[in-house]
DRENKE-328874 format. One record per residue: residue in one letter; y, z, x of N, C-alpha, C in turn. Coordinates in steps of 0.05 Angstrom, whole numbers, padded with zeros to 5 digits, always signed. Layout:
<recs>
AYZXYZXYZX ...
</recs>
This chain:
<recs>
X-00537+00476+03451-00540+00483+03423-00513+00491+03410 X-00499+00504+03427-00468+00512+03413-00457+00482+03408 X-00455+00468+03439-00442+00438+03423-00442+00427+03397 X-00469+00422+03395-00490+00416+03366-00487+00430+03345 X-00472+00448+03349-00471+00472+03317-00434+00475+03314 X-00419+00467+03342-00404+00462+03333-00389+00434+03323 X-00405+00419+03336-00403+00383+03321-00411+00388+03287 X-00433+00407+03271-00439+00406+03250-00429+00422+03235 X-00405+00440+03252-00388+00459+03236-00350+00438+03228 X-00355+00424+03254-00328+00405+03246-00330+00390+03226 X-00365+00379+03223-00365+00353+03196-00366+00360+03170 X-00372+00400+03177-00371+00409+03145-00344+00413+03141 X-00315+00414+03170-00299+00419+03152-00280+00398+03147 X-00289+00375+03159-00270+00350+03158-00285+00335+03135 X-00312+00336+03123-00322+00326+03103-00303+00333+03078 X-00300+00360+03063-00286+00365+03040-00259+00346+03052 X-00247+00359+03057-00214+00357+03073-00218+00316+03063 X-00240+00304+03072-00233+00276+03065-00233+00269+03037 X-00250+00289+03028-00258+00278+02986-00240+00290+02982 X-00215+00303+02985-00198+00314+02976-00167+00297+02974 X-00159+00284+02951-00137+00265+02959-00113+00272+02936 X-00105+00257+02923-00080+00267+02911-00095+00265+02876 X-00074+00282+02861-00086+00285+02832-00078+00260+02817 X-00101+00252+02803-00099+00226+02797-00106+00234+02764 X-00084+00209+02739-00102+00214+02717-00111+00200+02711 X-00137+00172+02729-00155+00154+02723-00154+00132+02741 X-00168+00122+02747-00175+00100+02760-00145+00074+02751 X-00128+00065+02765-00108+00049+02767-00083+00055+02746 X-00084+00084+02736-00064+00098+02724-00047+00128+02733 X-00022+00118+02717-00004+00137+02734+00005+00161+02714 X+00020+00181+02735+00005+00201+02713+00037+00202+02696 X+00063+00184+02704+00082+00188+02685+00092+00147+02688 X+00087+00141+02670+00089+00103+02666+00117+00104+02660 X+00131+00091+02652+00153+00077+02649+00155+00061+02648 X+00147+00029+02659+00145+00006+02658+00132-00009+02637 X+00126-00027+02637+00107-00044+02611+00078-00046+02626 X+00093-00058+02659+00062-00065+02661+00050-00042+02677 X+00056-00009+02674+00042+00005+02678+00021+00008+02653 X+00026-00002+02640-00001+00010+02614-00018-00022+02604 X-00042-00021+02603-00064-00034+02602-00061-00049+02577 X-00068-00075+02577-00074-00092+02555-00083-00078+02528 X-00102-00057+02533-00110-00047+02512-00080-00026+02493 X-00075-00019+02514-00052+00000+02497-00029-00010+02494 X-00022-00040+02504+00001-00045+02486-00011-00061+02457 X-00033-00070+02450-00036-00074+02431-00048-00057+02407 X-00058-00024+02418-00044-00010+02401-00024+00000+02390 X+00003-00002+02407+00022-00005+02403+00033-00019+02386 X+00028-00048+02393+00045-00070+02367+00029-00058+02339 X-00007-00050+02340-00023-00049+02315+00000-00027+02304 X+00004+00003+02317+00020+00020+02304+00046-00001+02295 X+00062-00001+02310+00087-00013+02299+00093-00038+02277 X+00067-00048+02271+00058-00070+02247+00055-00050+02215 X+00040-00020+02228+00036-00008+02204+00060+00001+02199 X+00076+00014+02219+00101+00030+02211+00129+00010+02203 X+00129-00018+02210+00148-00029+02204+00154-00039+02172 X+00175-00036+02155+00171-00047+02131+00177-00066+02127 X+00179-00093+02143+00189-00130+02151+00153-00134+02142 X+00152-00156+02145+00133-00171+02141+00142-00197+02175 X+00124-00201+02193+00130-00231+02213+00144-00218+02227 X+00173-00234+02242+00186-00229+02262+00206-00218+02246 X+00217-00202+02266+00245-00194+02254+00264-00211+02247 X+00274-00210+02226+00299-00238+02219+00327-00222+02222 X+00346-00234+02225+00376-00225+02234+00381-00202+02213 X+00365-00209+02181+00377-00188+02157+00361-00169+02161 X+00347-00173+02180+00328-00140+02182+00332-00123+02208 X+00346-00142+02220+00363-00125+02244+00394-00112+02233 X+00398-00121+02212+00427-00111+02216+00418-00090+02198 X+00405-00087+02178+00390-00067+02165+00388-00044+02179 X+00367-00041+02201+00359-00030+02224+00376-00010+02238 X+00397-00032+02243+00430-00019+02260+00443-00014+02235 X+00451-00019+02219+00471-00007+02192+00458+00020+02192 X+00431+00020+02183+00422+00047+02175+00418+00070+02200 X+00418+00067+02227+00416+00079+02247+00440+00088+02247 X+00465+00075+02251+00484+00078+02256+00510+00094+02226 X+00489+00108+02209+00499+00119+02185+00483+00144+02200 X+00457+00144+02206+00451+00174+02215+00470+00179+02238 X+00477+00161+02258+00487+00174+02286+00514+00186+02276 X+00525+00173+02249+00557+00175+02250+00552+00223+02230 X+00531+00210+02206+00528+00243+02196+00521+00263+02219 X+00504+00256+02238+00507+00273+02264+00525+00272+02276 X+00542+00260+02287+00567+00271+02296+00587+00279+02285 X+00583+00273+02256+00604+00295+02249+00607+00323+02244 X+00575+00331+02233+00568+00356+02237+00583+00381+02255 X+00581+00378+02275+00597+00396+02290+00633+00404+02275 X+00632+00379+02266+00678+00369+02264+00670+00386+02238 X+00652+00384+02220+00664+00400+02193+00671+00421+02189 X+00660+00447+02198+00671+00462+02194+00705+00466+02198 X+00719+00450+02229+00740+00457+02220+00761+00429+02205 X+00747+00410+02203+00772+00397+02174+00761+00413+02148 X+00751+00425+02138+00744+00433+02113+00767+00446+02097 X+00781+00458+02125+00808+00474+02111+00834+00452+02116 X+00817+00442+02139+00855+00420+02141+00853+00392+02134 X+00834+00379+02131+00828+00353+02117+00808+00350+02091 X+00809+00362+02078+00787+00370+02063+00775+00337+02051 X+00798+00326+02039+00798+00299+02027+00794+00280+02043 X+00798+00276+02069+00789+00259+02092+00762+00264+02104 X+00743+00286+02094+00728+00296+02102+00711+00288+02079 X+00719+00291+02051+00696+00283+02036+00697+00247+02025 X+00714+00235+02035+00721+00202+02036+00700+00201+02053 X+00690+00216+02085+00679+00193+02113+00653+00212+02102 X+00647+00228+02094+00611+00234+02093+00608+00243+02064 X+00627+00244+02046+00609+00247+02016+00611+00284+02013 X+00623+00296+02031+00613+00329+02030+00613+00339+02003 X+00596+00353+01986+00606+00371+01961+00624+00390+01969 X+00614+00398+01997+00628+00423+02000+00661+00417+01999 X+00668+00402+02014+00696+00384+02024+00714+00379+02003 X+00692+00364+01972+00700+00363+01946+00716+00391+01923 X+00693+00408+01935+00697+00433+01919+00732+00445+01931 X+00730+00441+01969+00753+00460+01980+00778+00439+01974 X+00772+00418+01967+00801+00399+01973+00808+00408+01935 X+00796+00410+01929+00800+00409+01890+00812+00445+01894 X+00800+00455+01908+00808+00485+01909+00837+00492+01920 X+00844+00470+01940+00878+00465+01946+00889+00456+01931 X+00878+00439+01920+00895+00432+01900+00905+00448+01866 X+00896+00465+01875+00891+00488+01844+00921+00497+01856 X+00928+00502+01881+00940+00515+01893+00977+00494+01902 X+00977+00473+01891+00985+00453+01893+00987+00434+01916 X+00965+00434+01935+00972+00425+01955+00943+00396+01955 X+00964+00383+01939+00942+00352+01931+00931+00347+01911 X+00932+00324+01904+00932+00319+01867+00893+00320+01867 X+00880+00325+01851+00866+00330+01842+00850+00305+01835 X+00858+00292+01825+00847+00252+01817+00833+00250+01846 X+00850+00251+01870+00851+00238+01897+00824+00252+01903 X+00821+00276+01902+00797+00296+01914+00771+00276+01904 X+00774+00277+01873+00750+00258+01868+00740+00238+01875 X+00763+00215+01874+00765+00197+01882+00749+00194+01908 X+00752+00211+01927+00749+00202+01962+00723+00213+01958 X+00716+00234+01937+00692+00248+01939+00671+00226+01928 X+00674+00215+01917+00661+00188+01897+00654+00164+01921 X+00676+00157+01933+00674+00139+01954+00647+00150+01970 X+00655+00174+01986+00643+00177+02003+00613+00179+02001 X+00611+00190+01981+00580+00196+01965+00565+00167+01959 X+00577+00143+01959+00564+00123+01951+00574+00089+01967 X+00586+00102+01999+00600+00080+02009+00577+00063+02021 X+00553+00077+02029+00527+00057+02038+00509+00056+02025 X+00508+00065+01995+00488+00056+01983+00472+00038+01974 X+00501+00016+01976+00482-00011+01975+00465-00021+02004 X+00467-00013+02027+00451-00005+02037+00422-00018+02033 X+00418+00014+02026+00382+00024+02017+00380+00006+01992 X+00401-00006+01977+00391-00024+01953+00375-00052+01969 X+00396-00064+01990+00394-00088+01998+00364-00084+02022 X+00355-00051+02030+00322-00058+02041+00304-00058+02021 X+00316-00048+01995+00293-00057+01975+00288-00079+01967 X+00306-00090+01974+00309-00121+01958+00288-00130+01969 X+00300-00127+02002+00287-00147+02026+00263-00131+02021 X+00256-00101+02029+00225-00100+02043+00212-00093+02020 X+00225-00084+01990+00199-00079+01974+00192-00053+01988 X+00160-00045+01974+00148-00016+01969+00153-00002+02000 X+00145-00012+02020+00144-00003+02049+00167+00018+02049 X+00190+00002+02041+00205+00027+02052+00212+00046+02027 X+00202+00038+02006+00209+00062+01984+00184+00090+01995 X+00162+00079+02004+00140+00101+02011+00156+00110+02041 X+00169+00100+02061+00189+00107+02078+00209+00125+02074 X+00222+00120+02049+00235+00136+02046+00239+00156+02021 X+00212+00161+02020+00210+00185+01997+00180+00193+02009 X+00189+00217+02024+00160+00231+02043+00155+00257+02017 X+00132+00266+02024+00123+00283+02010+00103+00277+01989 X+00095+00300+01969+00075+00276+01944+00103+00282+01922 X+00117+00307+01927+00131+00311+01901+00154+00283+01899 X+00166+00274+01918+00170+00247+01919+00164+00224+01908 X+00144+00225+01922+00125+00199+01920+00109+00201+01886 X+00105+00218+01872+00100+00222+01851+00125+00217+01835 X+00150+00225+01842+00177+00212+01820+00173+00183+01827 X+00177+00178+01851+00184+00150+01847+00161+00132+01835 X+00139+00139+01833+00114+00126+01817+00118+00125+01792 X+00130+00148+01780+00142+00151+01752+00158+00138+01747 X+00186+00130+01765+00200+00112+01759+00193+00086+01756 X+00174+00085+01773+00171+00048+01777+00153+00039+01749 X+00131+00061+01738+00118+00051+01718+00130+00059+01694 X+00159+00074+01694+00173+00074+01664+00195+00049+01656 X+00196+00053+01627+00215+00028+01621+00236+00027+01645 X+00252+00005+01635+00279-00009+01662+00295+00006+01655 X+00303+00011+01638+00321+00032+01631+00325+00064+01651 X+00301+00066+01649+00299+00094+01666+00302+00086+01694 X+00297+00067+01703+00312+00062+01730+00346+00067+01738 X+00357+00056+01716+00389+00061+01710+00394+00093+01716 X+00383+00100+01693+00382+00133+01697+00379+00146+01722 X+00354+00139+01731+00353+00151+01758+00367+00147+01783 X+00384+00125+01772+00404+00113+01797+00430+00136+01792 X+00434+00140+01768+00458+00152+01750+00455+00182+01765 X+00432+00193+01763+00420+00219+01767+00412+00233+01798 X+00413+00197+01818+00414+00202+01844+00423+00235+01863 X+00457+00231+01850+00462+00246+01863+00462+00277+01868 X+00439+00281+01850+00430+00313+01839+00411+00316+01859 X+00410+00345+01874+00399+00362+01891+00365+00361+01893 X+00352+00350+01907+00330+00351+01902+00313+00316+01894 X+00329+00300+01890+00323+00269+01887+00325+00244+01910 X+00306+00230+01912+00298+00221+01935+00316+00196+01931 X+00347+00196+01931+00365+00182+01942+00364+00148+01944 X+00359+00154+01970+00352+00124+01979+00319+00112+01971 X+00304+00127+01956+00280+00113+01952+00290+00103+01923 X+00312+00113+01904+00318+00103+01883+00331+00071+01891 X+00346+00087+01909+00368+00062+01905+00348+00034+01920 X+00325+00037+01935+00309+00020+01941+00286+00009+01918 X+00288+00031+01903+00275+00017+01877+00286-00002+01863 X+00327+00009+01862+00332-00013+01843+00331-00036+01856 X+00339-00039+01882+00335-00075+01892+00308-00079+01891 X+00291-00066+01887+00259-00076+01887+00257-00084+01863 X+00273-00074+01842+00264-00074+01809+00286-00096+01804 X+00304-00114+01828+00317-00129+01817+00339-00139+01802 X+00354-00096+01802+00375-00093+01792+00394-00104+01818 X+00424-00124+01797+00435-00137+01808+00457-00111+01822 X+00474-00115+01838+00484-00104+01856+00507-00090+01842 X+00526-00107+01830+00545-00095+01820+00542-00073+01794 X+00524-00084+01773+00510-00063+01757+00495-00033+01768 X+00490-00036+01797+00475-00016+01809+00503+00004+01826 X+00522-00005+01838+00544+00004+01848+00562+00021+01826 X+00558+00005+01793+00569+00016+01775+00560+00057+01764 X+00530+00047+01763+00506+00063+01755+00516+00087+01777 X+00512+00082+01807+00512+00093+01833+00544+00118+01821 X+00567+00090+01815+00586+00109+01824+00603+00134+01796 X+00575+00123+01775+00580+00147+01750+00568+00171+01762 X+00545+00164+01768+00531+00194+01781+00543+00209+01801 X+00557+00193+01815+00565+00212+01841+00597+00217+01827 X+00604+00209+01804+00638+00219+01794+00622+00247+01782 X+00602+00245+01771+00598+00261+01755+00598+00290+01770 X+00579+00290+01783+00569+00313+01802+00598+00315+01823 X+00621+00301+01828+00643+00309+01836+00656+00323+01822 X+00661+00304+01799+00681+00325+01786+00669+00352+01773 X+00642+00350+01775+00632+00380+01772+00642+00402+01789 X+00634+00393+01817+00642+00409+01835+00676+00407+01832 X+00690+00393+01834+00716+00394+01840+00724+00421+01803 X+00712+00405+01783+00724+00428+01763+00719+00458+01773 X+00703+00466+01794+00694+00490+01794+00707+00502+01820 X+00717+00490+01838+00732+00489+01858+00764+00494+01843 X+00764+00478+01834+00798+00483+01813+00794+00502+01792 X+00785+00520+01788+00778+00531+01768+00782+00564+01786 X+00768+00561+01807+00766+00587+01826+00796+00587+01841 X+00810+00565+01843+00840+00559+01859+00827+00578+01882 X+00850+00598+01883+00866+00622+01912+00840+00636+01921 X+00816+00643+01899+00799+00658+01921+00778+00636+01929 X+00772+00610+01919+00755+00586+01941+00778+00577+01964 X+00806+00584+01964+00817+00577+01978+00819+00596+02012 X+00812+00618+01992+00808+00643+02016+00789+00640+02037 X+00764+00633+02015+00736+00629+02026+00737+00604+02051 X+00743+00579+02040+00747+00568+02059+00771+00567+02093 X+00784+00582+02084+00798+00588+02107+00785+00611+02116 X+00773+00627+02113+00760+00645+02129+00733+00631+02140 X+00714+00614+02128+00701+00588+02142+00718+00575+02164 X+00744+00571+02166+00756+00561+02178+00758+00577+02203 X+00761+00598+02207+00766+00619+02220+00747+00631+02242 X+00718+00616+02227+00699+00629+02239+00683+00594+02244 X+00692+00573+02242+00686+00549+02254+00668+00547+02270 X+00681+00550+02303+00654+00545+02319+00643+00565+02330 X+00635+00579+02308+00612+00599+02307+00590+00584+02296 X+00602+00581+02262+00592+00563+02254+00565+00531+02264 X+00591+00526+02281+00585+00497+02297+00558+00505+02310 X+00564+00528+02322+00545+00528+02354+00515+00542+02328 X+00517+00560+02313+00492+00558+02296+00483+00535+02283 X+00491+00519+02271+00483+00494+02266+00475+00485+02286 X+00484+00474+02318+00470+00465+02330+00438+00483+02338 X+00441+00508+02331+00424+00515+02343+00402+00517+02327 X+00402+00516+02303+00387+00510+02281+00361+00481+02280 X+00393+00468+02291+00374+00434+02292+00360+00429+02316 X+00380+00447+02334+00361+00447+02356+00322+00457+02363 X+00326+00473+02349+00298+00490+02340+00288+00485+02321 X+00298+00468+02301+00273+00458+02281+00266+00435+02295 X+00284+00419+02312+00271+00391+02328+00246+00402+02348 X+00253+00417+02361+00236+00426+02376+00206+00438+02368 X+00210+00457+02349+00187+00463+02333+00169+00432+02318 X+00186+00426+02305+00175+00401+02299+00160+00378+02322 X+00165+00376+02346+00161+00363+02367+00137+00383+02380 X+00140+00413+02370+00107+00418+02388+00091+00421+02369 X+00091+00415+02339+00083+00415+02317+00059+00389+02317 X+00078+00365+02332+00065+00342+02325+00055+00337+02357 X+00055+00350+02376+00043+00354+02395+00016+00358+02396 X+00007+00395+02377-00010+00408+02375-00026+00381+02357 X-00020+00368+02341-00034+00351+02319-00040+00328+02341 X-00034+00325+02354-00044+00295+02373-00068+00303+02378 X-00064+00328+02394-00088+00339+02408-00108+00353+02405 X-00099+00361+02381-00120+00371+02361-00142+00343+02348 X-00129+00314+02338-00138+00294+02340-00148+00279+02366 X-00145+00282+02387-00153+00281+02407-00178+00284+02411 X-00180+00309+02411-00202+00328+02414-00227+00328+02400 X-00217+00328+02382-00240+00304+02353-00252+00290+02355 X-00230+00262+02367-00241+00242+02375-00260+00243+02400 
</recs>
């Protein structure tokens, strides 16, 4: 009888011990993919379905919608890396600084040296004007090509999306305007300048329009920068001073709204998830 009770004490404990195997998350899936052909017929063609809605091309990609693609990628990678460098050219390149990214700030300190004589004043504008409007044709030439897609792309929000509705259903005229008016605080930029190639305004007329508005709002800033001379000059060298302090808060800024934003749209998956 002991034999017999201990033969039926081994099969209760080698029974679990066998149903017990490694953590799995489904029948012929892995629990971190990488590959293509880890994921199932079904989910790469949700995939292309998403990337059909989110793309603003129409068919295959054509060569002018790749270079589009990389032009405009490669305008965000370049304003991110410079980020860190501004704070310290602001005091020692001010004018080379607002030529490669358009800075107001850069505009205001290089016009503020120059109150002080150190650089003609024309020049500040000048580079400030460039820089503010060196890719704009750009976002004209995806309107051309993709039309509405990417104007709703690139004007998120409704307060957005409600100007640019206004623009598109007011006379042609007010298109001009709002190209003129771009460069004011609070205006959805590149959804204008995608309006005017949508609306058919020719390129050089739109570059013209582009580079009154951005003289304008320069030499605003620059008159007020030259106007303050020795104490915007102070200011910025004490910015200067305190640089990568500066630097390392900005990164840490972007670092934490990325992140917030990333468990933001986390919680929303799974909250949809869960729904479903």
């Amino acid at each position: 009888m002991t034999g017999a009770g201990t033969g039926t004490d081994r099969d209760d404990l080698t029974g679990p011990a066998d149903d017990t195997g490694p953590e799995t998350t489904g029948p012929g899936k892995k629990r971190f993919r990488w590959r293509s052909k880890d994921f199932t017929p079904e989910e790469h063609e949700e995939a292309r379905e998403a990337l059909r809605k989110v793309k603003p091309w129409d068919g295959p990609m054509a060569r002018a919608d790749k270079f589009i693609v990389v032009a405009t990628l490669g305008i965000i990678a370049l304003n991110l890396a410079s980020m860190p460098f501004r704070p310290f050219l602001l005091a020692s390149h001010p004018i080379g600084l607002a030529a490669v990214t358009g800075s107001l700030s850069a505009v205001g300190a290089g016009a503020a040296f120059a109150a002080i004589g150190q650089g003609p004043l024309w020049l500040v504008i000048v580079a400030g004007v460039f820089g503010m409007i060196k890719f704009d044709w750009l976002f004209w030439l995806a309107g051309r090509r993709w039309g509405a897609k990417i104007v709703q792309m690139w004007a998120p929000g409704d307060v957005a999306q409600r100007f640019v509705g206004w623009v598109q259903g007011a006379p042609r005229w007010v298109l001009g305007l709002a190209v003129i008016l771009s460069a004011l605080p609070g205006i959805p930029a590149p959804a204008v300048f995608a309006l005017a190639g949508m609306g058919r305004m020719r390129l050089v007329p739109f570059l013209v329009l582009d580079a009154i508005g951005a003289a304008l709002i320069a030499g605003l800033v620059a008159g007020l920068g030259y106007g303050v001379g020795q104490h915007a000059v102070d200011l910025v060298l004490t910015i200067d001073k305190y640089a990568l302090w500066i630097t390392l808060g900005l990164i840490v800024v972007v670092s934490v709204r990325a992140s917030m934003k990333a468990q933001k749209e986390q919680k929303a998956k799974k909250a949809g998830q869960a729904a479903s």
